[in-house]
PDB file of N, H, CA, C and O in Angstrom:
ATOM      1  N   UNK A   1       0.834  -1.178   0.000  1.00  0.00           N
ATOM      2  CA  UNK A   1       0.000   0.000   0.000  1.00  0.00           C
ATOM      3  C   UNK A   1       0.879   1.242   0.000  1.00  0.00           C
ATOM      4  O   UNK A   1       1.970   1.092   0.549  1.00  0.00           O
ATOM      5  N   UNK A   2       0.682   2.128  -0.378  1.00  0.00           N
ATOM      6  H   UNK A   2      -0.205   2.250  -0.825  1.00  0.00           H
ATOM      7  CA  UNK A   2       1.115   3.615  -0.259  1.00  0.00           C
ATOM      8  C   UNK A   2       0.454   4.551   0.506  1.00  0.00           C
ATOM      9  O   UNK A   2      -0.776   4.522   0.466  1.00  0.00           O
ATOM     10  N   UNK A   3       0.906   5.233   1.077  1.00  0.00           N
ATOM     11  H   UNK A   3       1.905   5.256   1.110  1.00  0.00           H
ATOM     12  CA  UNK A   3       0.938   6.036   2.486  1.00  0.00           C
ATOM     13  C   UNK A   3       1.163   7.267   2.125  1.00  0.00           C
ATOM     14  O   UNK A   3       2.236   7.543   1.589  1.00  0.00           O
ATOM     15  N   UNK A   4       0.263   8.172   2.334  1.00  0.00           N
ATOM     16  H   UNK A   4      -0.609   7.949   2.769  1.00  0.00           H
ATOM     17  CA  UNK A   4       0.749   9.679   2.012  1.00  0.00           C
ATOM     18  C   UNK A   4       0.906  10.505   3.291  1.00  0.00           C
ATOM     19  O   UNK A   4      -0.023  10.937   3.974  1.00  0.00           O
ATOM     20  N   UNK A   5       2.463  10.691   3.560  1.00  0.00           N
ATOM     21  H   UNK A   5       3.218  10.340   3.006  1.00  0.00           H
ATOM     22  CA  UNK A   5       2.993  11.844   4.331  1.00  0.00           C
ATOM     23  C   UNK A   5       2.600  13.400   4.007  1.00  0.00           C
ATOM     24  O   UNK A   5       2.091  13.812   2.965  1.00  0.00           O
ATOM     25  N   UNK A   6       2.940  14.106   5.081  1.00  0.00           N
ATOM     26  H   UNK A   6       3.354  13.771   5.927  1.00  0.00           H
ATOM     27  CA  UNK A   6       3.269  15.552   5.263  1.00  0.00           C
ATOM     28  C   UNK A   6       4.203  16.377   5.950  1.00  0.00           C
ATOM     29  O   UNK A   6       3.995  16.611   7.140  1.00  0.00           O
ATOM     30  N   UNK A   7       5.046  16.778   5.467  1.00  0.00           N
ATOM     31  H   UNK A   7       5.214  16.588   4.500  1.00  0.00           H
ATOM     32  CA  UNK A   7       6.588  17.336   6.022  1.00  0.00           C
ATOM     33  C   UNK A   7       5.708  18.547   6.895  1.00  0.00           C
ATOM     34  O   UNK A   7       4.904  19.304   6.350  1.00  0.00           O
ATOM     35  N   UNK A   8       5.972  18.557   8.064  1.00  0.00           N
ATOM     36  H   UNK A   8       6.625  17.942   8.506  1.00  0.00           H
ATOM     37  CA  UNK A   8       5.700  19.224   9.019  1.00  0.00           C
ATOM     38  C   UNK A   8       6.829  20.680   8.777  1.00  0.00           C
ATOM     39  O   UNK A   8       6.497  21.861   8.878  1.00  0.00           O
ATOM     40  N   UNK A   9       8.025  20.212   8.482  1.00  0.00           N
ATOM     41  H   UNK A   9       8.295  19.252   8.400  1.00  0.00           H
ATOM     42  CA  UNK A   9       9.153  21.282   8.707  1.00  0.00           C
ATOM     43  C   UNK A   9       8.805  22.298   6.720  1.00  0.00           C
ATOM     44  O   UNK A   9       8.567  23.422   6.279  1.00  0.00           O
ATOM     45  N   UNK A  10       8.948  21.346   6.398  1.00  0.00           N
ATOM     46  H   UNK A  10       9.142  20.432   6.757  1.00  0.00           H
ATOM     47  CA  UNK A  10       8.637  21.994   4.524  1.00  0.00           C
ATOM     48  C   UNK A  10       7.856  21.992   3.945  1.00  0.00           C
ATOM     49  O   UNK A  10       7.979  22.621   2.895  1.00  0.00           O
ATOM     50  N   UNK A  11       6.271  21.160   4.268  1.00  0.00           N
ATOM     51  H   UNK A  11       6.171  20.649   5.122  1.00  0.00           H
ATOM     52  CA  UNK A  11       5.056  21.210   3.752  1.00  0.00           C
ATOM     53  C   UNK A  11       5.321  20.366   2.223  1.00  0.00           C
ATOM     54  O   UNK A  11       4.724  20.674   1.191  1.00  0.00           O
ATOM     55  N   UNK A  12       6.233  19.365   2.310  1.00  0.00           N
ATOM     56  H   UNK A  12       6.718  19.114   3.148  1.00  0.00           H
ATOM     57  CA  UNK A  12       6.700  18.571   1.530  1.00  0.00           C
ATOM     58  C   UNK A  12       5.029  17.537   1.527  1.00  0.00           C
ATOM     59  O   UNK A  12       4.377  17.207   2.517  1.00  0.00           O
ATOM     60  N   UNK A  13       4.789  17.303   0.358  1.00  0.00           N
ATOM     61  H   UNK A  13       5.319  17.571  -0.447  1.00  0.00           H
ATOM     62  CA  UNK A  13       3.615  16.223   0.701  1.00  0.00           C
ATOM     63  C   UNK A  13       4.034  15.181  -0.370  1.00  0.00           C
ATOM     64  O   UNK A  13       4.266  15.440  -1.551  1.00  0.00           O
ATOM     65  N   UNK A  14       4.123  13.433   0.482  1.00  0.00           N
ATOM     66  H   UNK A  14       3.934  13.223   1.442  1.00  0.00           H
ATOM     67  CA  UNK A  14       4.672  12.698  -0.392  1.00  0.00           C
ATOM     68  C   UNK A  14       4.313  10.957   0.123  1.00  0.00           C
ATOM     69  O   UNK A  14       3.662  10.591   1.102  1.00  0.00           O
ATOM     70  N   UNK A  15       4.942  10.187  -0.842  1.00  0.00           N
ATOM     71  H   UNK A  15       5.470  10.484  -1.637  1.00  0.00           H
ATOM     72  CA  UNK A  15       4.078   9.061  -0.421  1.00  0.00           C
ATOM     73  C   UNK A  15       5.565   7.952  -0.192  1.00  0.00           C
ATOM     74  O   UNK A  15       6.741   8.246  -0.407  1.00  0.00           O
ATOM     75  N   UNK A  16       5.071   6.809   0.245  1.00  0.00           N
ATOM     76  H   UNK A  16       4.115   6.571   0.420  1.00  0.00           H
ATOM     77  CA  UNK A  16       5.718   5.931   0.448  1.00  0.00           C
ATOM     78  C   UNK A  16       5.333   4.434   0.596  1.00  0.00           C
ATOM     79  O   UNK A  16       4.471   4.228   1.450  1.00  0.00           O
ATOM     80  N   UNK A  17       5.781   3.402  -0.036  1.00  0.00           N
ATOM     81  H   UNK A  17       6.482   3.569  -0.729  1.00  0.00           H
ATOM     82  CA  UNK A  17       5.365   2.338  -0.280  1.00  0.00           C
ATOM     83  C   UNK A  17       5.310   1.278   1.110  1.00  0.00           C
ATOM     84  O   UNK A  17       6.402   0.733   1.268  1.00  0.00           O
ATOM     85  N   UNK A  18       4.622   1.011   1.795  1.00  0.00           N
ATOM     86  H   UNK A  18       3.734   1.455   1.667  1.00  0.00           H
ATOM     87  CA  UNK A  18       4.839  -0.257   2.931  1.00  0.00           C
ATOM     88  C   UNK A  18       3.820  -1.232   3.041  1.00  0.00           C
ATOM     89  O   UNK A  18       2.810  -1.131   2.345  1.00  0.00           O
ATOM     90  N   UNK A  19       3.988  -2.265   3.922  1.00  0.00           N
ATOM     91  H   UNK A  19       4.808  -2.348   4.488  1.00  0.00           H
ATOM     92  CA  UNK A  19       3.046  -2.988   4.154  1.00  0.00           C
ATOM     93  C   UNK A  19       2.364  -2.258   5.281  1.00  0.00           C
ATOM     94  O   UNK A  19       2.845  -1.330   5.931  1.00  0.00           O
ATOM     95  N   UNK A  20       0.863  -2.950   5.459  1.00  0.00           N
ATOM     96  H   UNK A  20       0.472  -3.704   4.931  1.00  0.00           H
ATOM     97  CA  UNK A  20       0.211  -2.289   7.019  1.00  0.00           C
ATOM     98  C   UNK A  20       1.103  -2.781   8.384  1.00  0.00           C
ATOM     99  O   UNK A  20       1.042  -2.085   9.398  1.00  0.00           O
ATOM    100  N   UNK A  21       1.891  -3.952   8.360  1.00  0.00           N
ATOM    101  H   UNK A  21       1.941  -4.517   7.537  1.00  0.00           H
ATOM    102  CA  UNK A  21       2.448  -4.328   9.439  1.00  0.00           C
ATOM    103  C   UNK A  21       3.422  -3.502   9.867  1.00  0.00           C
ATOM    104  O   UNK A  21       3.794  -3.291  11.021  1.00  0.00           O
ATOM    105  N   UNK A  22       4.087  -2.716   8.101  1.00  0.00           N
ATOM    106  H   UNK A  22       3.785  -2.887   7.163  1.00  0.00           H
ATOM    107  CA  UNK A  22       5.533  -2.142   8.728  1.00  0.00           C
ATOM    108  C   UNK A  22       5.134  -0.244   9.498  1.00  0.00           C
ATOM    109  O   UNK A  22       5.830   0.431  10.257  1.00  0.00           O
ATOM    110  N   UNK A  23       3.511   0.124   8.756  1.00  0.00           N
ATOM    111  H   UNK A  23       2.946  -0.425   8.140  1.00  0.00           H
ATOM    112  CA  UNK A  23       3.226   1.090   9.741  1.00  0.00           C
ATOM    113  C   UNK A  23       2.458   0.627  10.968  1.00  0.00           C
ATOM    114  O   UNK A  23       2.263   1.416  11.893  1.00  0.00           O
ATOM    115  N   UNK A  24       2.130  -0.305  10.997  1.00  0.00           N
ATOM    116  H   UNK A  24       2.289  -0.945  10.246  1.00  0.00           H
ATOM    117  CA  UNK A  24       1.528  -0.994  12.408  1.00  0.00           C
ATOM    118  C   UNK A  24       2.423  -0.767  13.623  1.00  0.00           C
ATOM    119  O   UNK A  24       2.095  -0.544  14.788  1.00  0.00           O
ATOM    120  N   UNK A  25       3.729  -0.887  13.029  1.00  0.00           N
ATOM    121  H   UNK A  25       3.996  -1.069  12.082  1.00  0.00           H
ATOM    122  CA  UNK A  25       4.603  -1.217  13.935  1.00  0.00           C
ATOM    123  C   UNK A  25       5.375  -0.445  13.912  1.00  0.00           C
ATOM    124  O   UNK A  25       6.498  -0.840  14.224  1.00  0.00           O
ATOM    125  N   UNK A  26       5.250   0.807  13.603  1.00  0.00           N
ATOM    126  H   UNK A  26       4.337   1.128  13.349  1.00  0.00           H
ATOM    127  CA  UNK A  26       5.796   2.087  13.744  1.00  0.00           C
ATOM    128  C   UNK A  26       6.930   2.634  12.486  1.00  0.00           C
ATOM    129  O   UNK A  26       7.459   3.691  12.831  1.00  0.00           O
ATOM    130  N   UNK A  27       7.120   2.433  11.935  1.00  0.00           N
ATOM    131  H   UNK A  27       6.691   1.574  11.655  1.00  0.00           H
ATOM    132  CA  UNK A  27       7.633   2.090  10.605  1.00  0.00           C
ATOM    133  C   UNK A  27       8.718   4.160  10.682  1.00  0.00           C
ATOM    134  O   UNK A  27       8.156   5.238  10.877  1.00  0.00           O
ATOM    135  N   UNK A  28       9.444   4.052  10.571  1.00  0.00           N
ATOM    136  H   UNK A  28       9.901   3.176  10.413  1.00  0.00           H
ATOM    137  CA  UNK A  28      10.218   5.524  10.856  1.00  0.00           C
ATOM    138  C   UNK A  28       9.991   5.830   9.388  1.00  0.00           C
ATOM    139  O   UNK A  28      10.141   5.041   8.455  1.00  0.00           O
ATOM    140  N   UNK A  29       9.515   7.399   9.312  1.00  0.00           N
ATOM    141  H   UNK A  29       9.394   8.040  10.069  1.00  0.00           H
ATOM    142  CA  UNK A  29       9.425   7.770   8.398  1.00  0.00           C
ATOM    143  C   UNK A  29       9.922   9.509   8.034  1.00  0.00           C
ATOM    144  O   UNK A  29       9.455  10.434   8.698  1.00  0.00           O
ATOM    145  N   UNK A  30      10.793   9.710   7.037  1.00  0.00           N
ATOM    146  H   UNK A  30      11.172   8.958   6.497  1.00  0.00           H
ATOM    147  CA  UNK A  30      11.379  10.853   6.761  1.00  0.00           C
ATOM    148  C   UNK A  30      11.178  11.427   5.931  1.00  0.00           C
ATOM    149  O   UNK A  30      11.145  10.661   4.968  1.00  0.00           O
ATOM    150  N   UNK A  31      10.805  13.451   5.320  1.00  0.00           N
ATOM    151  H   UNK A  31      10.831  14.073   6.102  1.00  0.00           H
ATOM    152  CA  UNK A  31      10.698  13.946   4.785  1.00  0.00           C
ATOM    153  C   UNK A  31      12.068  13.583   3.314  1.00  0.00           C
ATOM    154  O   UNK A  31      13.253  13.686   3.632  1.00  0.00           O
ATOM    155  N   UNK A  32      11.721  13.207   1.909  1.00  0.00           N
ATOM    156  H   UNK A  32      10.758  13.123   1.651  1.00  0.00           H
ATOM    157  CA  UNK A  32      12.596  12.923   1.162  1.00  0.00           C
ATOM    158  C   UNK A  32      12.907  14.374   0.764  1.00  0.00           C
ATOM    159  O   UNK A  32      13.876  14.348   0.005  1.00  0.00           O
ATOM    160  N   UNK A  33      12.561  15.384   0.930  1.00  0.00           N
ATOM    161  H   UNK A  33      11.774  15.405   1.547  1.00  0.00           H
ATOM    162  CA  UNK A  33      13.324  16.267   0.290  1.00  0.00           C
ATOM    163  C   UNK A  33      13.871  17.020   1.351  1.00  0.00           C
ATOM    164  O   UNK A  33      14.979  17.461   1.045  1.00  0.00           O
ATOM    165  N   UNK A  34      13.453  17.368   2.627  1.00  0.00           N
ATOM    166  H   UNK A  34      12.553  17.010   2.875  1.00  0.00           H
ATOM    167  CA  UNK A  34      14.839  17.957   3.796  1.00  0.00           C
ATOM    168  C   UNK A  34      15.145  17.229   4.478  1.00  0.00           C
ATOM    169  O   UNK A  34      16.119  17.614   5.124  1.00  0.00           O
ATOM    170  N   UNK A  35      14.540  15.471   4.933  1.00  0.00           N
ATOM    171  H   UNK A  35      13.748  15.158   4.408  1.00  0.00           H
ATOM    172  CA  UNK A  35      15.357  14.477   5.835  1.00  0.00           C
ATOM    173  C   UNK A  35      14.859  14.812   6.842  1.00  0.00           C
ATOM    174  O   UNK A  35      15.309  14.119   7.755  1.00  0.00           O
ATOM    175  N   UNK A  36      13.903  15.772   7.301  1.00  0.00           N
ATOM    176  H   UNK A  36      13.538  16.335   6.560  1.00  0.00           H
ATOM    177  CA  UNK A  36      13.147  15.825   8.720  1.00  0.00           C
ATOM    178  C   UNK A  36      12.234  14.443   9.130  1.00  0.00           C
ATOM    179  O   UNK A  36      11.554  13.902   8.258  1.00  0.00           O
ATOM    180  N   UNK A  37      12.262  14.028  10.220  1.00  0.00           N
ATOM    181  H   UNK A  37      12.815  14.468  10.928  1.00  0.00           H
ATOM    182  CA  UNK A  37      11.440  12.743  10.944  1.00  0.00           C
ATOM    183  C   UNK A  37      10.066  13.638  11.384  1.00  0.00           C
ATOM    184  O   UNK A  37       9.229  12.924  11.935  1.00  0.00           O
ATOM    185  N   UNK A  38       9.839  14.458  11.307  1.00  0.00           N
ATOM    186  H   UNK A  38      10.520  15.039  10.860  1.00  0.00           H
ATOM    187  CA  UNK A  38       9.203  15.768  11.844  1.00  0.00           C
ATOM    188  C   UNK A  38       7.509  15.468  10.939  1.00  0.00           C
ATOM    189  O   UNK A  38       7.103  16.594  10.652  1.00  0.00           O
ATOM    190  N   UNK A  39       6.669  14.595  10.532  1.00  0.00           N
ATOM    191  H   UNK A  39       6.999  13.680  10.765  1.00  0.00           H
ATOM    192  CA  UNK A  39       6.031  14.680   9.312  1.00  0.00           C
ATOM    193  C   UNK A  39       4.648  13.486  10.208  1.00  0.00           C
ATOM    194  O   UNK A  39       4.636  12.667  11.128  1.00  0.00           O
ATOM    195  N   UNK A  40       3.674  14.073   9.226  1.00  0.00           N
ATOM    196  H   UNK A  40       3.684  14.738   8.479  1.00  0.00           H
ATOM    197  CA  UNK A  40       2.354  13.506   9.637  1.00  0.00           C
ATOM    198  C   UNK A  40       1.492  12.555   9.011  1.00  0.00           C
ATOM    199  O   UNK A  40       1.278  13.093   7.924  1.00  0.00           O
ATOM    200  N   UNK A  41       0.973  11.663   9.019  1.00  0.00           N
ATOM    201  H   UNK A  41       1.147  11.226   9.902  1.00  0.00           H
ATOM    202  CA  UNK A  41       0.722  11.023   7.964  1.00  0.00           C
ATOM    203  C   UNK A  41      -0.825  11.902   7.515  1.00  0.00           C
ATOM    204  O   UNK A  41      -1.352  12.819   8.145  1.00  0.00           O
ATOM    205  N   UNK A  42      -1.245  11.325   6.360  1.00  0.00           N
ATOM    206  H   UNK A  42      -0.817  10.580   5.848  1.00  0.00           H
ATOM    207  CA  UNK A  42      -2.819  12.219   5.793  1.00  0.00           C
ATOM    208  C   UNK A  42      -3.391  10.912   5.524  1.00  0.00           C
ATOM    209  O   UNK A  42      -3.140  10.193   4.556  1.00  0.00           O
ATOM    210  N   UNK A  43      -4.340  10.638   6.672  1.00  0.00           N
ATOM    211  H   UNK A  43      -4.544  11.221   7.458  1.00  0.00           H
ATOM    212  CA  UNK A  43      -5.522   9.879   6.331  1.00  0.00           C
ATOM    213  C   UNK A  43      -6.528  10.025   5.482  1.00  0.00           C
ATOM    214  O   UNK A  43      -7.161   9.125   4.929  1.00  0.00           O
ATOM    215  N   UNK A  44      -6.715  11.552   5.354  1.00  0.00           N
ATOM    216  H   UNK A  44      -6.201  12.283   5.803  1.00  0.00           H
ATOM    217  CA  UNK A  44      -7.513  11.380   4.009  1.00  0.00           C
ATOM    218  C   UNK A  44      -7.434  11.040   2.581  1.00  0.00           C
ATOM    219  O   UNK A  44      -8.165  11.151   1.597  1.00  0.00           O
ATOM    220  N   UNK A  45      -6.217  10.565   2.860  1.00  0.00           N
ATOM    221  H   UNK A  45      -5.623  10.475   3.659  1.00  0.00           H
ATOM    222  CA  UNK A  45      -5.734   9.691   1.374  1.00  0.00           C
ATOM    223  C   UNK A  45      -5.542   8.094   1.643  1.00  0.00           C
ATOM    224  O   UNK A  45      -4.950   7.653   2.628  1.00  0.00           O
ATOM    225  N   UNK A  46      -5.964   7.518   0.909  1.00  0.00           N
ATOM    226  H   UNK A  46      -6.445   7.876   0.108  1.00  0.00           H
ATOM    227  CA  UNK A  46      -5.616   5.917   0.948  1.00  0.00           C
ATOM    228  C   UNK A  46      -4.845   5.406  -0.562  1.00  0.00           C
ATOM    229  O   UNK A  46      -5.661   5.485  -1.480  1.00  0.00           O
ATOM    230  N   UNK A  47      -3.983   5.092  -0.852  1.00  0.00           N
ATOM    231  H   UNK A  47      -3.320   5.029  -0.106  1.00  0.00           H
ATOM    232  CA  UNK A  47      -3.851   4.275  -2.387  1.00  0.00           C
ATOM    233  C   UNK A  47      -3.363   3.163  -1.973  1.00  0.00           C
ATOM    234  O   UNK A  47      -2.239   3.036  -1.487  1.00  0.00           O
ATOM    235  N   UNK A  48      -4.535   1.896  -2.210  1.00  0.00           N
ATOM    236  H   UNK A  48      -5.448   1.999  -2.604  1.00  0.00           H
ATOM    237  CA  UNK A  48      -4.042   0.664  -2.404  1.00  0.00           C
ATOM    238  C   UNK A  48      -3.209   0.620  -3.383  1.00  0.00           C
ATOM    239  O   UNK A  48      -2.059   0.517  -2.956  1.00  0.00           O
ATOM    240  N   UNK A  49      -3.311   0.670  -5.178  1.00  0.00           N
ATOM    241  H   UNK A  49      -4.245   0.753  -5.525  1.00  0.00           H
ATOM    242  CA  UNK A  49      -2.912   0.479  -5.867  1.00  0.00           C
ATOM    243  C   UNK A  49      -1.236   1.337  -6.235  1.00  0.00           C
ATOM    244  O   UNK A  49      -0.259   1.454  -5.494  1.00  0.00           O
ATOM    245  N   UNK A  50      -1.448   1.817  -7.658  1.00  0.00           N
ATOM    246  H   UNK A  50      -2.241   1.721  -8.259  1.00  0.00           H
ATOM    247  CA  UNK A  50       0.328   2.556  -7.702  1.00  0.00           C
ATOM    248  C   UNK A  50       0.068   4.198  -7.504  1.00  0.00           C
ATOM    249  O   UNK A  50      -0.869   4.994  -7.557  1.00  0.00           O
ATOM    250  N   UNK A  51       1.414   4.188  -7.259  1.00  0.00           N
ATOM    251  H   UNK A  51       2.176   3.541  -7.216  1.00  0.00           H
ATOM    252  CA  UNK A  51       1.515   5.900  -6.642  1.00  0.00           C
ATOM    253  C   UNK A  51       0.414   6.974  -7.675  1.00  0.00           C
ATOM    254  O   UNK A  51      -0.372   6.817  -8.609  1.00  0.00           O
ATOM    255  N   UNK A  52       0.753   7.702  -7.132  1.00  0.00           N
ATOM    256  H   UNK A  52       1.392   7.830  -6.373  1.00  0.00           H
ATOM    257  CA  UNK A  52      -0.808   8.763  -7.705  1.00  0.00           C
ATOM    258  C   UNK A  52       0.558  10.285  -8.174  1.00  0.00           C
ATOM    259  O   UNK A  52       0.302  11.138  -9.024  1.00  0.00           O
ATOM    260  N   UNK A  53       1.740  10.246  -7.460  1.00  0.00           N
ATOM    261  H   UNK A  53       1.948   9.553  -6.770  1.00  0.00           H
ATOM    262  CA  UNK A  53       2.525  11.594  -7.689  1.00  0.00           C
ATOM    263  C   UNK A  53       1.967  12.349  -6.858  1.00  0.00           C
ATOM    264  O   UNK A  53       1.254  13.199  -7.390  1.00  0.00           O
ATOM    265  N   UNK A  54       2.017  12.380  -5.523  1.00  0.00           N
ATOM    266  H   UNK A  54       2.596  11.689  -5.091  1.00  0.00           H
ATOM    267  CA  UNK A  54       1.642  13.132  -4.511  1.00  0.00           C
ATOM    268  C   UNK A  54       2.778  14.383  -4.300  1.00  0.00           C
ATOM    269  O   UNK A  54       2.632  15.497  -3.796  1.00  0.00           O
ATOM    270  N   UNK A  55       3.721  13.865  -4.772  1.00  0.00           N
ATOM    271  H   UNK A  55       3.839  12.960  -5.180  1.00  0.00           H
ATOM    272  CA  UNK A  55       4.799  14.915  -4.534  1.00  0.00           C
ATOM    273  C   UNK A  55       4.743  16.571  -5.394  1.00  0.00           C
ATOM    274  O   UNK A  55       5.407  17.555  -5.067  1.00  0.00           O
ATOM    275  N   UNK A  56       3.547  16.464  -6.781  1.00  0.00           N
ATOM    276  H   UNK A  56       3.007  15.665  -7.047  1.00  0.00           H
ATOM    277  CA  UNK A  56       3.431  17.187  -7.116  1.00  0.00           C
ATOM    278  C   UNK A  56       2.621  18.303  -6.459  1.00  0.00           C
ATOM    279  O   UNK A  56       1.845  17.954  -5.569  1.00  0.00           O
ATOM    280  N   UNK A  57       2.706  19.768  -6.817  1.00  0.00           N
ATOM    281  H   UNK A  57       3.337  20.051  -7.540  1.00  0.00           H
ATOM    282  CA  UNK A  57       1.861  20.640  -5.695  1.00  0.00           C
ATOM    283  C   UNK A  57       1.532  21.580  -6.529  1.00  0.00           C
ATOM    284  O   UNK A  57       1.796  22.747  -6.236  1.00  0.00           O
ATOM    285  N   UNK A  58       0.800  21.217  -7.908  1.00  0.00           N
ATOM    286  H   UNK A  58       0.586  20.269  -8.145  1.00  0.00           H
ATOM    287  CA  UNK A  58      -0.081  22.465  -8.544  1.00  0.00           C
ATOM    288  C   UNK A  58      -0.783  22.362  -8.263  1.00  0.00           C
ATOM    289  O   UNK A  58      -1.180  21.471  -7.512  1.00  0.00           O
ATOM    290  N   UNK A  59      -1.466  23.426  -8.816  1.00  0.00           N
ATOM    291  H   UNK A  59      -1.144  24.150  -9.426  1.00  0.00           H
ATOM    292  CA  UNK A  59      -2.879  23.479  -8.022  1.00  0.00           C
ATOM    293  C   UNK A  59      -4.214  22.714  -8.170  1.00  0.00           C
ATOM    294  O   UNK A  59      -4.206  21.741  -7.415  1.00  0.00           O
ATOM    295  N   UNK A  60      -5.147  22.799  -8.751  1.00  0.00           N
ATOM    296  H   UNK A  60      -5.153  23.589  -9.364  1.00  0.00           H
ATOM    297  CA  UNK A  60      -6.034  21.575  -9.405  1.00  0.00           C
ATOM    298  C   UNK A  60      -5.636  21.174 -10.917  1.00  0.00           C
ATOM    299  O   UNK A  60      -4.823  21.607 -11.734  1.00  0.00           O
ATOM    300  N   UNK A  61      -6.423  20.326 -10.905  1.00  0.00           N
ATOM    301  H   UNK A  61      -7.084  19.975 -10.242  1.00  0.00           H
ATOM    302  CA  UNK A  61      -5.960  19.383 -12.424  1.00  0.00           C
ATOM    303  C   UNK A  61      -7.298  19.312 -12.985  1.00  0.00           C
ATOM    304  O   UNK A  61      -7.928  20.278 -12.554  1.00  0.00           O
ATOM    305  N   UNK A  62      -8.062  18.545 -13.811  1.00  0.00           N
ATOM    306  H   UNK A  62      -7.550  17.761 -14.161  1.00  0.00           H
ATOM    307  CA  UNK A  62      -8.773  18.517 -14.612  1.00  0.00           C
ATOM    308  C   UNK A  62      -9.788  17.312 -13.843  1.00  0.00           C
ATOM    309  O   UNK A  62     -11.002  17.169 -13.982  1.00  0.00           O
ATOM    310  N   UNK A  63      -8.833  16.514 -12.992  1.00  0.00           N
ATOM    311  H   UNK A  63      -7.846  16.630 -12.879  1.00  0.00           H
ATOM    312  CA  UNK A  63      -9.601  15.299 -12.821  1.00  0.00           C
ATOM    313  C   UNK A  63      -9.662  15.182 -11.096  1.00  0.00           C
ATOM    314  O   UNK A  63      -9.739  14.065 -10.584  1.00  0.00           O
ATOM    315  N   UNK A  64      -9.631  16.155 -10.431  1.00  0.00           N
ATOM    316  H   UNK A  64      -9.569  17.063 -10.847  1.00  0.00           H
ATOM    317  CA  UNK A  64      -9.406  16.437  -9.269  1.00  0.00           C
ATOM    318  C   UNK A  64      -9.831  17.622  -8.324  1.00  0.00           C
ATOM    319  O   UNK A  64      -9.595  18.737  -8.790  1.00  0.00           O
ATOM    320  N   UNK A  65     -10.505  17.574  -6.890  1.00  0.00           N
ATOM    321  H   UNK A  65     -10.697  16.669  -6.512  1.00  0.00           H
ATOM    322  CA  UNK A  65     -11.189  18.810  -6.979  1.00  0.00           C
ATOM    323  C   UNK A  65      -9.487  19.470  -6.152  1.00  0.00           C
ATOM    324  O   UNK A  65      -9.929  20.580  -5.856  1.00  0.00           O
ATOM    325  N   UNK A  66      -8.816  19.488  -5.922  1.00  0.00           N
ATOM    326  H   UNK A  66      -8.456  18.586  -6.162  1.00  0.00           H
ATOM    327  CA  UNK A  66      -7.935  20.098  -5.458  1.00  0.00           C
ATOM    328  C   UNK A  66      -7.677  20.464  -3.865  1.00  0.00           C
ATOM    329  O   UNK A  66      -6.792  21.232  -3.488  1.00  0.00           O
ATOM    330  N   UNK A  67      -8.551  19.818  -3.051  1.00  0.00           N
ATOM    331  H   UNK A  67      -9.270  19.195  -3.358  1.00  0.00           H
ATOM    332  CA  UNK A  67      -8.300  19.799  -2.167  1.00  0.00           C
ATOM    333  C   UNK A  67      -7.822  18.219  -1.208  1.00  0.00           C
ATOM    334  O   UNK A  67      -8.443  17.485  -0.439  1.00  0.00           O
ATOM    335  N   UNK A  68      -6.659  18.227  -1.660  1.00  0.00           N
ATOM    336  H   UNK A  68      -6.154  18.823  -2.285  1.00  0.00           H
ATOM    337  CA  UNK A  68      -5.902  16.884  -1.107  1.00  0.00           C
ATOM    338  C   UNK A  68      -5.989  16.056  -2.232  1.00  0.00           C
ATOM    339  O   UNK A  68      -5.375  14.994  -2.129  1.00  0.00           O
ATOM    340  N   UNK A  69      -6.713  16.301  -3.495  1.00  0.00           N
ATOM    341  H   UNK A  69      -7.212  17.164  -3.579  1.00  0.00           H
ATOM    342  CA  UNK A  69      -7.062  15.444  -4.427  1.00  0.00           C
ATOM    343  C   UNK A  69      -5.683  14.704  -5.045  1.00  0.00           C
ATOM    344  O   UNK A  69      -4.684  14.533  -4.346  1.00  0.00           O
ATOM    345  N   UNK A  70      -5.751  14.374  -6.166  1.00  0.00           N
ATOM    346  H   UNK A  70      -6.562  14.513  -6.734  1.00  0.00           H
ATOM    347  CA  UNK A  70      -4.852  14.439  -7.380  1.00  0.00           C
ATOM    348  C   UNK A  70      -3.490  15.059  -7.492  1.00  0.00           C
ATOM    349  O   UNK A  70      -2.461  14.555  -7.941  1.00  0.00           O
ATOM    350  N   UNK A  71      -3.645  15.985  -7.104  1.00  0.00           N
ATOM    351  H   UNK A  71      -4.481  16.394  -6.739  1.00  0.00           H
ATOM    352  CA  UNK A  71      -2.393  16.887  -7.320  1.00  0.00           C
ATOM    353  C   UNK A  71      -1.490  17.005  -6.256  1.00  0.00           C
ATOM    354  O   UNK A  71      -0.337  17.397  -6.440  1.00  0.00           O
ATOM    355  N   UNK A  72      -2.025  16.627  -4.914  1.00  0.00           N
ATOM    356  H   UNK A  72      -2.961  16.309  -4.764  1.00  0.00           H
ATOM    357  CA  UNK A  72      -1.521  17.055  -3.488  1.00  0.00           C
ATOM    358  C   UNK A  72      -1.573  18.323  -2.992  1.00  0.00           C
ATOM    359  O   UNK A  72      -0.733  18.598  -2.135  1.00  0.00           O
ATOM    360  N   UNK A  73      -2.565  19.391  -3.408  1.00  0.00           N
ATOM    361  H   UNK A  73      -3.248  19.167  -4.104  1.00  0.00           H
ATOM    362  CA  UNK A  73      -2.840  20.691  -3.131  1.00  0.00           C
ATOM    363  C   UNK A  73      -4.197  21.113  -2.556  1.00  0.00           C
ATOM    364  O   UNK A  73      -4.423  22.299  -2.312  1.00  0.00           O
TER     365      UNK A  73
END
């Protein structure tokens, strides 16, 4: 599953691939673009399937209402 973070320190928003056991079990997780541990996860996103590009941060898209949608904005 993929997991969508939020950089607390850079407002970095981004995802990461694990099983539920390895966040079950506390799974350490770091901002990839400043390396802060500092970051939140966003439940209002779920992707079972493949990454969506959360890392992108325009603003809406065509297929997305833009709030947490598609784009990560």
């Amino acid at each position: 599953m993929f997991y969508t973070f939020v950089c607390n320190s850079c407002q970095e928003v981004f995802e990461i691939k694990a099983s539920i056991s390895e966040i079950s079990n506390g799974l350490k997780v770091s901002c990839p673009k400043c390396a802060s541990s500092d970051v939140t996860r966003d439940y209002s996103k779920i992707n079972i399937g493949t990454s969506a590009g959360s890392s992108a941060k325009s603003s809406s898209c065509s297929t997305c209402s833009g709030s947490k949608g598609c784009c990560g904005s």
